[in-house]
Each structure stands twice: as C-alpha cells, then as structure tokens.
C-alpha positions in Angstrom: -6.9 -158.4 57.3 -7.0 -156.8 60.6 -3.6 -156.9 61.7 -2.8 -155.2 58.3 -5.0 -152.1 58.7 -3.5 -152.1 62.8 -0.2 -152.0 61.1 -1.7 -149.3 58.2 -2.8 -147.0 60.7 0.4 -147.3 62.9 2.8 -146.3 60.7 0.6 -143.3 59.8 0.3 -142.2 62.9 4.1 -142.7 63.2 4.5 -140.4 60.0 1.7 -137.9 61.6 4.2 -138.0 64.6 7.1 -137.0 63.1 5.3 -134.5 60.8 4.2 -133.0 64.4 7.8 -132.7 65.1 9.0 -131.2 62.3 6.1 -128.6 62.4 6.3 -127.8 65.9 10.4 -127.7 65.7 10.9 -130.1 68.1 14.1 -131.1 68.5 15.7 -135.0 68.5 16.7 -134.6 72.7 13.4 -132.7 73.2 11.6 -135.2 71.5 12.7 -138.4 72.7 12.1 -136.5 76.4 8.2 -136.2 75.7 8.1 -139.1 74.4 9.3 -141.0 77.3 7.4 -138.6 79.7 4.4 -139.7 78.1 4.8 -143.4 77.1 8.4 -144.5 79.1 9.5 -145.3 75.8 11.6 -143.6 73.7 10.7 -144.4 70.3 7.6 -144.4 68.3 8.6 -147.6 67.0 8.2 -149.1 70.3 4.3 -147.9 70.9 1.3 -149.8 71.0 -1.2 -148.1 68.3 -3.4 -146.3 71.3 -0.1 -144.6 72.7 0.6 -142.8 69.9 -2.7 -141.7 69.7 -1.5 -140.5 73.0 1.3 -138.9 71.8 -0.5 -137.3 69.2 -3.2 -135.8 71.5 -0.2 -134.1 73.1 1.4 -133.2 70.2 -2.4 -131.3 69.4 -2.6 -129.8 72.8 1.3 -128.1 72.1 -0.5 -126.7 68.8 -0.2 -129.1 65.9 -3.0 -129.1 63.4 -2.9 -132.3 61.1 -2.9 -131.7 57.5 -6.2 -131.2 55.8 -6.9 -133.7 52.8 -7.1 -131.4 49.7 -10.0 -132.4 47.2 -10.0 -131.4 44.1 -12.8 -129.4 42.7 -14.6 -130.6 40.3 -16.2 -128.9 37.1 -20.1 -129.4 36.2 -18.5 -128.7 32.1 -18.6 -132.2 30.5 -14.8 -131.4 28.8 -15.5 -134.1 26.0 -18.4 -131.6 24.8 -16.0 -129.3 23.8 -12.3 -129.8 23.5 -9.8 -132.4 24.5 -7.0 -131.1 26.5 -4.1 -134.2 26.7 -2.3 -134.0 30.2 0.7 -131.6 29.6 -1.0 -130.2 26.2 -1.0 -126.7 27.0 -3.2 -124.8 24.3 -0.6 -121.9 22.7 -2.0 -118.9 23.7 -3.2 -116.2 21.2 -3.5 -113.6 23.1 -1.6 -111.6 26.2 -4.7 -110.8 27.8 -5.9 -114.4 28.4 -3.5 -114.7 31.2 -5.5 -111.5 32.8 -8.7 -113.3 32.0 -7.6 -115.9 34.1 -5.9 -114.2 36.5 -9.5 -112.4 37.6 -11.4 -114.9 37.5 -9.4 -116.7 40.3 -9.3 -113.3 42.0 -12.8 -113.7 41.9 -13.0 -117.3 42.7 -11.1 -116.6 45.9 -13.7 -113.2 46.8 -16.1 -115.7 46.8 -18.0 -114.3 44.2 -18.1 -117.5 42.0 -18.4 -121.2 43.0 -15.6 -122.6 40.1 -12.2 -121.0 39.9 -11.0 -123.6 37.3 -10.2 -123.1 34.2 -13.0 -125.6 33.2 -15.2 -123.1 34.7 -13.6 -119.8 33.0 -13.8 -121.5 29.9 -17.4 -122.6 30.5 -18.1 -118.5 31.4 -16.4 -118.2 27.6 -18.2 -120.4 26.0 -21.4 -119.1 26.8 -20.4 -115.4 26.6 -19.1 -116.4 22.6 -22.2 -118.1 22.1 -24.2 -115.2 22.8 -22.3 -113.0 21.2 -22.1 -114.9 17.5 -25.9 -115.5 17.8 -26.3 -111.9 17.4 -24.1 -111.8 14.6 -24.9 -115.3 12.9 -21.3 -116.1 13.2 -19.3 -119.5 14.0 -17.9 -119.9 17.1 -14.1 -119.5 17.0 -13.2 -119.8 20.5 -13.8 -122.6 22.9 -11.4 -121.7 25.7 -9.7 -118.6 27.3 -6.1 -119.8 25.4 -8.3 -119.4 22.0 -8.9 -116.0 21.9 -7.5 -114.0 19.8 -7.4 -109.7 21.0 -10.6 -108.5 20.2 -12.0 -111.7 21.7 -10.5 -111.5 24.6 -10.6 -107.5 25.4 -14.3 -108.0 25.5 -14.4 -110.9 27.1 -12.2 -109.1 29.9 -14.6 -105.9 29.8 -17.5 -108.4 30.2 -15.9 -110.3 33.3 -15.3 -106.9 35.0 -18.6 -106.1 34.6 -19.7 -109.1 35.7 -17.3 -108.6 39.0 -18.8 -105.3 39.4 -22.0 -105.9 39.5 -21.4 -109.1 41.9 -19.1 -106.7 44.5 -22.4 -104.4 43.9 -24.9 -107.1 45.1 -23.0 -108.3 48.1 -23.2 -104.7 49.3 -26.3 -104.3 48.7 -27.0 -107.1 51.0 -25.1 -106.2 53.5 -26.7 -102.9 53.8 
C-alpha cells in the first residue's frame, strides 16, 4: 500500500513539474539544464520522490504557484423542495430579462455583497420574493426559478434586486465611514 501512494505522489509531482514548465515557459534545453544543475539528472523520470520536491521548490522560488483546488459551492436550498432540474435540462426561458436577473446577481456575488452566486441561490432570492408577493394578493405561486418568469415577473423581480444592491452598496459605505 505504501509503495503505491510513493508511486501516486511521484508521478504527481512529475505532472506538477512539467505544469511548472509550461507555466514558467521553460524551454526543453533550459529545462533539462536545471534539472541536472539541481539533481545531476536529466529527467524527472529518473528522481527519487524527495528530489523533485527539490525541483519543485526551485521551480517555486523562479515564480510558480501550483494550481489551487477549486471547490464547488454549495447551496443551503434543498433543490428536491422545489423543482428537479435533470443534468443538461435547461428550463426554456420565458423571459429576456431573466438573463439580466442573473447576470446581477453574479455581479453582486463577485462585490461581495451576497454569500451564494448560484443559481440555486438566485432562485432561492425568487422564491421567497414570489412568495411574499402572492401572499399579499392570495395568489398561487407561478414561478419557482429565475427561467420561470414571465415579464411582469421578472421586471419586478429585477427592480427589487436593484434595490436590494442599492441598499447593500449603501450599508458598506456606511460602514466604512
């Protein structure tokens, strides 16, 4: 079991190696020179596991940054609550608008004004901005997500997010004062 993970975690640092290469635009004569300056050997193949860390540390001190593991964020909506979305089952779209909807509140999102910028999240924002609003009226919801809403629907949901952006922009001045 241990010789397997030894041989795991030396081909990825082999693959981090040559990613460092390729993003530092090293070239195949340059390389195999640092190499060889650092090890005496002229091929990663070649190394022991603790000289390409050495290699790597090098690599890091000429500038390369490893790629950062992406996560993906999650959403707090349970989706089965609502509506069931099939892997590439886009929703038609009713409305122009809803690509504007969406489009500010990932502007937001990326402000830093909100904590979700998925669509789980805009739709969860919908959700609860319709549910409000046919209370009111003693109506039945009609629209569950941002691709649901027809134009009436969605020009007040988009007055309602700017609002909402306002008023956010206005507190984080407000603080900073």
């Amino acid at each position: 079991m241990k010789s397997q993970n030894t041989r795991e975690n030396r081909k990825k640092l082999i693959q981090l190696i040559h990613v460092a290469k390729h993003k530092l635009n090293i070239d195949e004569y340059a390389y195999r020179q640092l190499l060889k300056n650092i090890t005496g050997k002229s091929s990663s193949k070649d190394m022991a596991v603790w000289e390409l860390e050495q290699v790597i540390a090098v690599l890091r001190k000429k500038g390369f940054a490893s790629p950062k593991k992406s996560y993906k964020r999650t959403s707090r909506v349970n989706k089965n609550d609502y509506v069931k979305y099939a892997k590439n089952d886009q929703l038609p779209v009713k409305s122009n608008m809803a690509y504007k909807i969406r489009a500010t509140w990932i502007n937001m999102f990326k402000d830093g004004l909100i904590k979700d910028g998925s669509d789980a999240g805009l739709n969860a924002f919908i959700r609860h901005q319709m549910r409000n609003t046919h209370k009111a009226h003693n109506d039945k919801i009609l629209a569950f997500t941002y691709e649901q809403l027809n134009d009436m629907q969605a020009d007040l949901m988009l007055k309602r997010l700017y609002a909402w952006r306002k008023r956010l922009l206005q507190e984080r001045e407000d603080v900073f004062k």
